[in-house]
C-alpha positions as CSV (number, residue, x, y, z in Angstrom):
1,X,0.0,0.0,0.0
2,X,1.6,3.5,-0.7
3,X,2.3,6.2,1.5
4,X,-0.7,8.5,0.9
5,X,-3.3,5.3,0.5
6,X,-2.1,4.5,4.3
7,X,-2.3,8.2,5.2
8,X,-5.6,8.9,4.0
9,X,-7.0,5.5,5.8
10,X,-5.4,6.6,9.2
11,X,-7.2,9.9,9.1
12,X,-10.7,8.9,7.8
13,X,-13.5,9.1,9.5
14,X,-14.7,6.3,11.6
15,X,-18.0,4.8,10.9
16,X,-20.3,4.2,13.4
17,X,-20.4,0.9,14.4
18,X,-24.3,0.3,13.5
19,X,-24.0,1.7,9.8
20,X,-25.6,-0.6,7.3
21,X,-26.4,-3.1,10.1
22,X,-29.2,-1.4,11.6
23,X,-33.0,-1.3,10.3
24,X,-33.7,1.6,12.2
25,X,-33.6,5.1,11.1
26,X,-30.9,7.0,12.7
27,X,-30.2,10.7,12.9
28,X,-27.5,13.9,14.3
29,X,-28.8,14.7,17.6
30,X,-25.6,16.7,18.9
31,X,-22.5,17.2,19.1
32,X,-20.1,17.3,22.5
33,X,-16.2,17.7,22.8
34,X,-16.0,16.7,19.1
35,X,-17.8,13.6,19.6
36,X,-21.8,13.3,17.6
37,X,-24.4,11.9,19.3
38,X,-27.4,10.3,16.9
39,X,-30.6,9.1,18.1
40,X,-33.4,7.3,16.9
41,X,-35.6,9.2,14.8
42,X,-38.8,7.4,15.5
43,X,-38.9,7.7,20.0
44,X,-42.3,5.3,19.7
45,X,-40.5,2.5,18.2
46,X,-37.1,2.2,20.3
47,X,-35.7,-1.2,20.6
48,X,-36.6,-3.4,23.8
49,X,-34.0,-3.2,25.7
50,X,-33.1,0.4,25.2
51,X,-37.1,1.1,25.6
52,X,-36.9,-0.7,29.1
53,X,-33.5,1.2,30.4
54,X,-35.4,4.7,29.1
55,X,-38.7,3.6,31.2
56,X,-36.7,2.8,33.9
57,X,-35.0,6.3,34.1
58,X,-37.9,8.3,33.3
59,X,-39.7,7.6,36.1
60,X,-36.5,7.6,38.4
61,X,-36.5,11.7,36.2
62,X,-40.5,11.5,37.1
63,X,-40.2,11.2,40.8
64,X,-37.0,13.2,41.0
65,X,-35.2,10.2,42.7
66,X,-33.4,7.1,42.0
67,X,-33.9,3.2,43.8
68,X,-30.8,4.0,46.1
69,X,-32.1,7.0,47.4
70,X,-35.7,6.0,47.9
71,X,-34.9,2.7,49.4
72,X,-32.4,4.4,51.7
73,X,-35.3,7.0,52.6
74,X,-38.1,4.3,53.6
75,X,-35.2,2.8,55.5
76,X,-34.4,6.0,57.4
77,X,-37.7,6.8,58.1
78,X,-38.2,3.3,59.4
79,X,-35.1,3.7,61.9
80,X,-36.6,6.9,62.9
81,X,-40.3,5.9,63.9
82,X,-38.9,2.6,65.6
83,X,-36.7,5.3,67.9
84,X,-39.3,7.3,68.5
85,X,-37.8,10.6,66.6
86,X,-40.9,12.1,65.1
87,X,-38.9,15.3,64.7
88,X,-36.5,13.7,62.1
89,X,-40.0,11.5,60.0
90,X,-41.8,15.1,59.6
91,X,-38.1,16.2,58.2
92,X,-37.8,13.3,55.7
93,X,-40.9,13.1,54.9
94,X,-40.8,17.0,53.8
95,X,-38.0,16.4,52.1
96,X,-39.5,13.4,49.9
97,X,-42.2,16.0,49.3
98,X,-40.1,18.7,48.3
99,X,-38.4,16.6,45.7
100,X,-41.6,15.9,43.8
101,X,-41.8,19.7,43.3
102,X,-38.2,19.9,41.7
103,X,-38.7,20.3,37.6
104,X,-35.5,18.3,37.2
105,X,-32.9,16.3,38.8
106,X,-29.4,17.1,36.7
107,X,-27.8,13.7,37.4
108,X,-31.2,11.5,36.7
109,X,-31.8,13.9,33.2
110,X,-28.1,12.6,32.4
111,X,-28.9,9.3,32.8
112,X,-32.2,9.5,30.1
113,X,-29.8,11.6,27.9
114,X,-27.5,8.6,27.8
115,X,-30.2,6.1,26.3
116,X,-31.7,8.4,23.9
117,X,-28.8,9.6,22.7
118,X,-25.6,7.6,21.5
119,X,-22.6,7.7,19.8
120,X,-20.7,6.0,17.0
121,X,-19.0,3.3,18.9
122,X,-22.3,1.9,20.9
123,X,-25.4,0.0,19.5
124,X,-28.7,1.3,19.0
125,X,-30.5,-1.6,19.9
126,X,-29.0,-2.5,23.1
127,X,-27.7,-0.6,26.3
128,X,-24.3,-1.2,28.2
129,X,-24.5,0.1,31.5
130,X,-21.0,0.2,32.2
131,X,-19.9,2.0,28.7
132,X,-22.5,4.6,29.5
133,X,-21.1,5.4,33.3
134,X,-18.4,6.6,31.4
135,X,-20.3,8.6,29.1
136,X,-22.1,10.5,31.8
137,X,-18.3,10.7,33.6
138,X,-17.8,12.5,30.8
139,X,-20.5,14.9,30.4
140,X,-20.2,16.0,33.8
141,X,-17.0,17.4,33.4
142,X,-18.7,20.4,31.9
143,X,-20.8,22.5,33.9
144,X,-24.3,22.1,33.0
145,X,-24.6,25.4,31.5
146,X,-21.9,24.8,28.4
147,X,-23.8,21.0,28.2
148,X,-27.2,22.1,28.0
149,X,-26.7,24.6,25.9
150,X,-25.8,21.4,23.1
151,X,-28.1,18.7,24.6
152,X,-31.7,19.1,23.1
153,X,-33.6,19.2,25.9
154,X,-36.8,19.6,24.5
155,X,-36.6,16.5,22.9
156,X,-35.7,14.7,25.9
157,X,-38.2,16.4,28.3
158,X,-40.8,17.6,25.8
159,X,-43.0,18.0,28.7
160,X,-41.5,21.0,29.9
161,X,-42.4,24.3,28.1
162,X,-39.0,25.9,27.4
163,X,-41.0,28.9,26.0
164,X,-42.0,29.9,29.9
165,X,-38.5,28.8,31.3
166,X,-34.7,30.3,29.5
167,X,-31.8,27.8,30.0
168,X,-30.3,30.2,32.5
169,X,-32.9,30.1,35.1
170,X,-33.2,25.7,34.5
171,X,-29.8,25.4,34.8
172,X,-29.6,27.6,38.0
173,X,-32.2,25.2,39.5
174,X,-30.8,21.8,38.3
175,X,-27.6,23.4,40.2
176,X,-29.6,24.3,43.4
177,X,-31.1,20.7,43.1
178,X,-27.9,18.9,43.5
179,X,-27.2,21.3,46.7
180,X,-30.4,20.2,48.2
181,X,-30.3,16.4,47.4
182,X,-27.0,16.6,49.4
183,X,-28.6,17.8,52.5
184,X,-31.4,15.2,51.8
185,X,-28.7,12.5,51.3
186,X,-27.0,13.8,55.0
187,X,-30.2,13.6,56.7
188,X,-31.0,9.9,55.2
189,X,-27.0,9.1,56.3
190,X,-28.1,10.3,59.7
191,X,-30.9,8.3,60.4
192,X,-30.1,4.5,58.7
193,X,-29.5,1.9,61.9
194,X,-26.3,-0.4,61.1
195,X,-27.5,-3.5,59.4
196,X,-26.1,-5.0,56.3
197,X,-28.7,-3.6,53.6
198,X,-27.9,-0.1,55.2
199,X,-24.4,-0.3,54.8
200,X,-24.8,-1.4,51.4
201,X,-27.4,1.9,50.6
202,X,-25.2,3.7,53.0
203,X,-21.9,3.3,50.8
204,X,-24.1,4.0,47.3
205,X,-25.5,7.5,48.9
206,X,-21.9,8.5,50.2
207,X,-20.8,7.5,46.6
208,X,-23.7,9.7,45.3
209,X,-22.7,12.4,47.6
210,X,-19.3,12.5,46.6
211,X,-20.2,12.8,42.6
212,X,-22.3,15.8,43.6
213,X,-20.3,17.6,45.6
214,X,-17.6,17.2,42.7
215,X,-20.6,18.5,40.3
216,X,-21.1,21.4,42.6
217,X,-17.1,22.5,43.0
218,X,-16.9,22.4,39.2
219,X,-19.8,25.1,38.7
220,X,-18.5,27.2,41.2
């Protein structure tokens, strides 16, 4: 092979792994650090498994909370009606409440971004969990500002009437969101008893809390 046949393969373009080998229409979404993300055109007919994994993070995005947290909630409030702190059960419970009000949760909007949209080396028809950790890794090294200002949100929450909210003032409260769920997470830490499942939830929320507190430093 000569020189300039060898040069001009190195530098081509890569093509996405599911050109030609899918039977779903495919389109740009957006592009993010020089890297396109394409999704599927038609959102009613989404492959099974990737249709489960979005169902499955909407309605953590629906009730402004993931399984961790929720379990580790019920579990707090558990502990604290067994000791007799009423004090700290009107507190959680409040704070459950207060988390329905939220219009969005940054981190749980990340994680539906990361099964409607994909990139060139992953598969439209199925989901890998641990590829797409790192995806969202990577995301979050922006602040959300410079990310949402590529990520179409309408299309990924069209629920939510952009024309009454500007992407300053949503981003401002996704911010104040993650502040708040780190107090939330605090008071749930405070109140788990010691048993097995609790050190298992209690290790995911301080793992959660970490993430967010290294989301939080980065904006500021």
């Amino acid at each position: 092979m000569k020189l300039k046949e060898k040069l001009t393969n190195l530098f081509k373009s890569k093509e996405p792994v599911w050109k030609n080998k899918s039977n779903y229409v495919i389109e740009y979404a957006f592009t993010h650090n020089g890297k396109k993300y394409f999704q599927l055109s038609d959102y009613i007919n989404i492959p099974c498994e990737r249709a489960f994994t979005a169902i499955t993070f909407y309605d953590e995005l629906s009730m402004k909370c993931d399984r961790t947290f929720l379990l580790a909630h019920n579990e707090a409030i558990e502990n604290a009606c067994n000791n007799g702190k009423l004090t700290e059960v009107v507190r959680l419970n409040l704070d459950l409440k207060h988390r329905l009000s939220f219009v969005s949760d940054p981190d749980l909007l990340l994680k539906l971004a990361s099964v409607v949209y994909f990139d060139e080396n992953e598969s439209p028809t199925t989901y890998d969990f641990k590829y797409n950790e790192k995806k969202i890794d990577e995301w979050k090294k922006d602040k959300l500002s410079d990310f949402f200002q590529v990520l179409p949100l309408q299309n990924l929450i069209p629920s939510l009437d952009f024309s009454k909210i500007d992407l300053k003032t949503f981003t401002q409260m996704n911010h104040e969101v993650r502040q708040l769920t780190v107090h939330q997470i605090d008071s749930i830490l405070l109140n788990l008893s010691q048993t097995e499942l609790n050190e298992d939830l209690r290790n995911k929320l301080e793992l959660q809390k970490a993430t967010l507190l290294n989301s939080i430093a980065l904006e500021n």
